[in-house]
N, C-alpha and C positions, 0 to 999 in steps of 0.2 A: 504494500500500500504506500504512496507517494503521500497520502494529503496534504497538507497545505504548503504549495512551494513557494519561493524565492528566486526570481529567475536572477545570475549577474553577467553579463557581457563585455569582456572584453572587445571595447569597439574595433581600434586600430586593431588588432592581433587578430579577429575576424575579419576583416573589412581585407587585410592584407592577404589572408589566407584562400578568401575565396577568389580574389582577384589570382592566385596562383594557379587555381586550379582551371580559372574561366569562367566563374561565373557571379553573378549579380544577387545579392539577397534581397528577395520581397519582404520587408522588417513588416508588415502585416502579417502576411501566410506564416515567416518565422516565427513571429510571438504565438500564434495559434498551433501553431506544431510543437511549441517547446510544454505549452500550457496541457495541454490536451485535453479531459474532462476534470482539471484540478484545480480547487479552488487557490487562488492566485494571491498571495500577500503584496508581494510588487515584482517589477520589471524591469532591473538597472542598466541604465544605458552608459558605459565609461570610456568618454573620448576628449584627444585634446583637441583644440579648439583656436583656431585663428579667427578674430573678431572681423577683420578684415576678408574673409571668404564667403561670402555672402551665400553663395549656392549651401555651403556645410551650413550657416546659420538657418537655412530653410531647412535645409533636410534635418537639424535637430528641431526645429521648430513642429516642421511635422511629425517627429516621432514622439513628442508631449502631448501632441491632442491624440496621437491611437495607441494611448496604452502603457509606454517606456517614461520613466522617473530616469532622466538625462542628468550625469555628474559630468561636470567639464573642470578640464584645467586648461589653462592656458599655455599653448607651446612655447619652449625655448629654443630660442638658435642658435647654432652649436659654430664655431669655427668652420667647418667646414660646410657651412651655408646647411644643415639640414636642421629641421624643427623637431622636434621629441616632447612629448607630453608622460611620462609615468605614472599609469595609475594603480598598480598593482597594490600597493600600501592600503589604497580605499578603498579598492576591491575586496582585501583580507581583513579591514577594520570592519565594513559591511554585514562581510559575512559571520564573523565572530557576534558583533552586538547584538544583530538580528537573531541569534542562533538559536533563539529559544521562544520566536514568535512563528516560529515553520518546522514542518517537518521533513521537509527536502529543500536542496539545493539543489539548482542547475545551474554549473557556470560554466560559460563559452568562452575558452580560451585551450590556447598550443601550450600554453608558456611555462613552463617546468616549474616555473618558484612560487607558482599557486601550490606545489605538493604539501609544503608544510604547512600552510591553512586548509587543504583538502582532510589534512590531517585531524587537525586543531579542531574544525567543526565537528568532524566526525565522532571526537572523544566527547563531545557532547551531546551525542544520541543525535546528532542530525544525519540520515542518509544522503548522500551526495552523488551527483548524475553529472558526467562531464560531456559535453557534444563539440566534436570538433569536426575537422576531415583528417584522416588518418594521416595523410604525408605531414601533415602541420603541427600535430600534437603530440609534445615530448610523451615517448613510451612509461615512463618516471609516474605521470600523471592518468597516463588509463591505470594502472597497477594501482593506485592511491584509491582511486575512483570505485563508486559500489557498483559504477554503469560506467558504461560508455557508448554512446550515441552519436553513431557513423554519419553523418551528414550527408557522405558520400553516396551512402546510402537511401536518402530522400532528397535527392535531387530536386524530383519536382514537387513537393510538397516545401522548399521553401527559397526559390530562387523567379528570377519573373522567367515568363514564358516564352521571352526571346534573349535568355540567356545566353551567350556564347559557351558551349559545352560539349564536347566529343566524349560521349558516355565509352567507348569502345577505349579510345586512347586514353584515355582516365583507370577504366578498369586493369587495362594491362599493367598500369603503374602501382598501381597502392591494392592490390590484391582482394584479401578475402572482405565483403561487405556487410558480414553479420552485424551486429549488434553485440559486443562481448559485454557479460553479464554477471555480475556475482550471483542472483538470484535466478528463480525461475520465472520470473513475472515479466511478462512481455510490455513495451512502451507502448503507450496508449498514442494510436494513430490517429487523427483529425484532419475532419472531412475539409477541403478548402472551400470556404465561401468566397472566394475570389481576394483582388487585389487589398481590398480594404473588409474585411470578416467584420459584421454587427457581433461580434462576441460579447454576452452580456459580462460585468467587472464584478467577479466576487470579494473585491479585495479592498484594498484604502483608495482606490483614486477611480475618475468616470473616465473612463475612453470616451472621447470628440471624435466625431466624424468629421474632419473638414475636408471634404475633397477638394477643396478650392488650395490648400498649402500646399507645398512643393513636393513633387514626389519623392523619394526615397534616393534616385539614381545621386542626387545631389551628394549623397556621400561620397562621391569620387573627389571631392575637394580636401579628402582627407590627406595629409603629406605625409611624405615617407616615413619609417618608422627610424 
């Protein structure tokens, strides 16, 4: 039993990943696939942020009215002209605080140094669910993980539908597409109501429908990591 989760998302660490592999997240159909039939405490969205990129101000803009509780830092620029935001610290503070308001965690991230808060929640009776795509996520953190959830494996349950994707050339790379699982309880699959799901919020905050805000693609204004 999952009840009551906590979803946390490493933005840039997805955002980069999927752009590796080819394709485009529908952060709607996403949240609906991560939730499934589980009542939903929140949604965290963790990206840095240039105030000055106006497409990424929409595309967080939009992902506040459907659904995602958005933590931003603001990027630094490093000598060799690139920007970096590190959110991992509030990622791992999040999850600890929270720890005893949920009984699952799902956090979206590759990134290795989440193991010792994958940890850390877990000694406190939280069950913890990792979704990544497999070439991207340190092996360190499936092993941590009660779950691990192939992404690779729902393709289209969470990417738009003119994704750039070679399912063939994907498979030959990153191999088996199960679902590896400590338990025997199968992840609760949800039906896609399209690009923007009426999913009703059993949680603290009202999903906005605004179809009029910028769509989601605006997340390509995200900079390199």
């Amino acid at each position: 039993m999952r009840g009551k989760i906590t979803i946390f998302i490493d933005g840039n660490n997805l955002f980069h990943a999927a752009r590796s592999v080819g394709v485009e997240i529908d952060y709607a159909k996403f949240l609906n696939f991560l939730r499934g039939d589980s009542p939903l405490l929140r949604a965290f969205f963790y990206t840095g942020v240039d105030e000055k990129a106006e497409r990424q101000q929409g595309f967080l803009l939009w992902m506040r009215r459907n659904g995602y509780r958005v933590v931003e830092k603001e990027l630094k620029t490093y000598a060799d002209g690139t920007k970096k935001a590190n959110l991992d610290v509030e990622i791992a503070v999040d999850m600890l605080s929270l720890a005893d308001k949920y009984d699952t965690a799902v956090l979206v991230s590759g990134d290795e140094d989440f193991s010792y808060a994958i940890n850390a929640v877990a000694y406190k009776g939280v069950r913890v669910e990792l979704a990544g795509f497999r070439s991207n996520t340190s092996p360190r953190l499936i092993d941590v993980a009660d779950q691990f959830i192939e992404l690779d494996s729902h393709i289209d349950e969470i990417t738009k539908t003119d994704s750039r994707y070679n399912v063939h050339n994907h498979n030959h790379h990153s191999g088996s597409h199960l679902v590896a699982s400590r338990n025997s309880g199968s992840f609760p699959r949800v039906q896609d109501s399209g690009a923007f799901p009426r999913a009703q919020d059993s949680g603290g905050f009202t999903r906005v429908q605004d179809e009029d805000a910028e769509d989601p693609t605006s997340h390509e204004a995200t900079v390199e990591r």
